[in-house]
C-alpha positions as CSV (number, residue, x, y, z in Angstrom):
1,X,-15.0,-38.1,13.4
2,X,-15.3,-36.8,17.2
3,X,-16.7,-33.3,17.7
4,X,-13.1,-31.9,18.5
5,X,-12.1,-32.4,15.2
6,X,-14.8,-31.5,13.0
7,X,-14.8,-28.3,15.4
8,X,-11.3,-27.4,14.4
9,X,-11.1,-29.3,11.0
10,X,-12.3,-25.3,9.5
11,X,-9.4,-23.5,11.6
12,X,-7.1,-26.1,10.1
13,X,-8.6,-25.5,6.4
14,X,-8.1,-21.6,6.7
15,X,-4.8,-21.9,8.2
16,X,-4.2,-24.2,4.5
17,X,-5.8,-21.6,2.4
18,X,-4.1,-18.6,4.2
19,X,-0.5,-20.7,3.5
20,X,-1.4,-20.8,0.0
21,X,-2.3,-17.9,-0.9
22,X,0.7,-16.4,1.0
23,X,3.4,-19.2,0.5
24,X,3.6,-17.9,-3.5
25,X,3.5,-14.4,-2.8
26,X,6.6,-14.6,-0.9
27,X,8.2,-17.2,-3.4
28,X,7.3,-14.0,-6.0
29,X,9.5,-11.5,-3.8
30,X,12.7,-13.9,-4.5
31,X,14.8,-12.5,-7.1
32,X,17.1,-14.7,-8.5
33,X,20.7,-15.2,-8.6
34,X,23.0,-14.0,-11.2
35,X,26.6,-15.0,-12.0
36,X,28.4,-12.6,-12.5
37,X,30.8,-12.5,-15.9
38,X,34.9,-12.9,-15.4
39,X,37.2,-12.6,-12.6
40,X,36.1,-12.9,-9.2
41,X,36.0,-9.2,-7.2
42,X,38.0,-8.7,-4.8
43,X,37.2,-7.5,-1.1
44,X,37.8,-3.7,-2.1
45,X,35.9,-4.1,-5.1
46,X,32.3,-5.0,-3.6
47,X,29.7,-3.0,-3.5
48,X,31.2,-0.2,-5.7
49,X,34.8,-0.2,-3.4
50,X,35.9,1.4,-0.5
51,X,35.6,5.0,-1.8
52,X,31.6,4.3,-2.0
53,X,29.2,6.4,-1.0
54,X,26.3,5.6,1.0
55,X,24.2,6.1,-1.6
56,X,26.4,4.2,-3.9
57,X,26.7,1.0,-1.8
58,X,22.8,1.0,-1.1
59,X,22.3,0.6,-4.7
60,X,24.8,-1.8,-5.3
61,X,23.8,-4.0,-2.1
62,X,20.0,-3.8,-3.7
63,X,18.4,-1.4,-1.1
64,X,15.1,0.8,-1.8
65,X,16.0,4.5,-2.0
66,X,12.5,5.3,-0.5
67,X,12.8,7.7,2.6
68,X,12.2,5.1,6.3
69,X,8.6,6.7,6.8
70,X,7.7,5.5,3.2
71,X,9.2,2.1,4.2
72,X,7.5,1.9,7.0
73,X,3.8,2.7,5.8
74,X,4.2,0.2,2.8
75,X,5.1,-2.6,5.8
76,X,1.9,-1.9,7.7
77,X,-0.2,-1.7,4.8
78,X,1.2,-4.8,3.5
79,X,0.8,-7.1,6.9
80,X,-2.5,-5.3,7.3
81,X,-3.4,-6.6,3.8
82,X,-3.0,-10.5,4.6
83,X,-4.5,-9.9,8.1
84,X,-7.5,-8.4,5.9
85,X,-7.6,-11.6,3.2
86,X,-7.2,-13.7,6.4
87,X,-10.3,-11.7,7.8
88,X,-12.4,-12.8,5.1
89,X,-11.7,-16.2,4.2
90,X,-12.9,-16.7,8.1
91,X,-15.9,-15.2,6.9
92,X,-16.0,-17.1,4.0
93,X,-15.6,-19.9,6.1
94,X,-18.3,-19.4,8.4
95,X,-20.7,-18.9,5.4
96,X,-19.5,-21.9,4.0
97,X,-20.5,-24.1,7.4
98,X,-23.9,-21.8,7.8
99,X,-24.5,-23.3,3.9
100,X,-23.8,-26.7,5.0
101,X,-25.1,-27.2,8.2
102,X,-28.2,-28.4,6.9
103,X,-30.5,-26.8,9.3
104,X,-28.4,-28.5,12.9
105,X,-28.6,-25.3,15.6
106,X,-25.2,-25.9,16.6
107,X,-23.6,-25.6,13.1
108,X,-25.6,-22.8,12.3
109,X,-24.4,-21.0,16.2
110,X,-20.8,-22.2,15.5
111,X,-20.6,-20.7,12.0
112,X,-22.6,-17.4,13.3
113,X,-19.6,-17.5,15.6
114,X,-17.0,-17.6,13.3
115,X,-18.6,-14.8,11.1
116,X,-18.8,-12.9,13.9
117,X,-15.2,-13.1,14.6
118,X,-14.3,-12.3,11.1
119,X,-16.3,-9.2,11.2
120,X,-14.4,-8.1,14.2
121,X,-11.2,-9.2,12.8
122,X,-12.1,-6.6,10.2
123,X,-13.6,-4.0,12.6
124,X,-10.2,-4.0,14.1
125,X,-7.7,-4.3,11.4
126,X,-9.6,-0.9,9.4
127,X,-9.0,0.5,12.9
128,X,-5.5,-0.5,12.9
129,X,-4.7,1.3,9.8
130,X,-7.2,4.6,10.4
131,X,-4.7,4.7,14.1
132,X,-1.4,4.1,11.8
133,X,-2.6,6.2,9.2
134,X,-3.1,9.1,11.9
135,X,0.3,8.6,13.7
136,X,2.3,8.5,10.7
137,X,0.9,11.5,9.4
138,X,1.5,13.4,12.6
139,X,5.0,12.3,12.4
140,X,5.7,13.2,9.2
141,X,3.6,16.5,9.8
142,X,6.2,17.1,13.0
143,X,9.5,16.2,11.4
144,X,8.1,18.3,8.5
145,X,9.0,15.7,5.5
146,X,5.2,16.1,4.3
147,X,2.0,13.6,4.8
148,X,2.8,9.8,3.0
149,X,0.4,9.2,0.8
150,X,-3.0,7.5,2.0
């Protein structure tokens, strides 16, 4: 194996163990399909007819009823979350390399590196949500619908 590839052969192994530990996770979010019993509805009949409320055709299309600042924290904290996994398993990896680089400088430097960059990943994804976190708050605080939880 050249040095190019055993350089990148542990970005290509993260990037595998990121896809599976995401790939089910969004597999989990599907919800299945269900027939539904008789006649088929007609046009007017979908989503609760055409006398339906807003409210009414949110819950009949399968929308949240949470308010859009709720919606919007529980998005950032989500992709904050894998960015955070994503974070360590770097850091896992550059363990991993430091463990098996049987004493060679340059794997030890290279997997110093890639610890490093994990750490900061970290640094700047906590930051990420602490500046998030702060804004939202202050928005909510303006608008006056209360502080989301934290």
């Amino acid at each position: 194996m050249n040095t190019l590839s055993k350089k990148h052969l542990g970005y290509i192994l993260g990037a595998m163990l990121a896809m599976l530990i995401v790939t089910p996770a969004l597999l989990g979010m599907a919800h299945p399909a269900q027939a539904a019993a008789g006649a088929p509805l007609k046009a007017d009949e979908l989503f609760g007819g055409k006398d339906a409320t807003g409210a009414a055709f949110a819950g009949n299309a399968g929308l949240g009823s949470a308010d859009l600042m709720t919606a919007i924290t529980s998005i950032i904290r989500t992709a904050l979350g894998f960015l955070g996994i994503i974070a360590v398993i770097i850091i896992m990896l550059g363990g991993f390399k430091w463990m098996t680089a049987q004493g060679v400088q340059t794997k030890v430097d290279e997997a110093k590196k890639l610890i490093y960059a994990g750490i900061t990943g970290l640094v700047i994804i906590l930051s990420a949500f602490a500046i998030a976190s702060f804004v939202i708050n202050q928005i909510t605080g303006v608008t006056g619908q209360g502080a989301v939880g934290g």
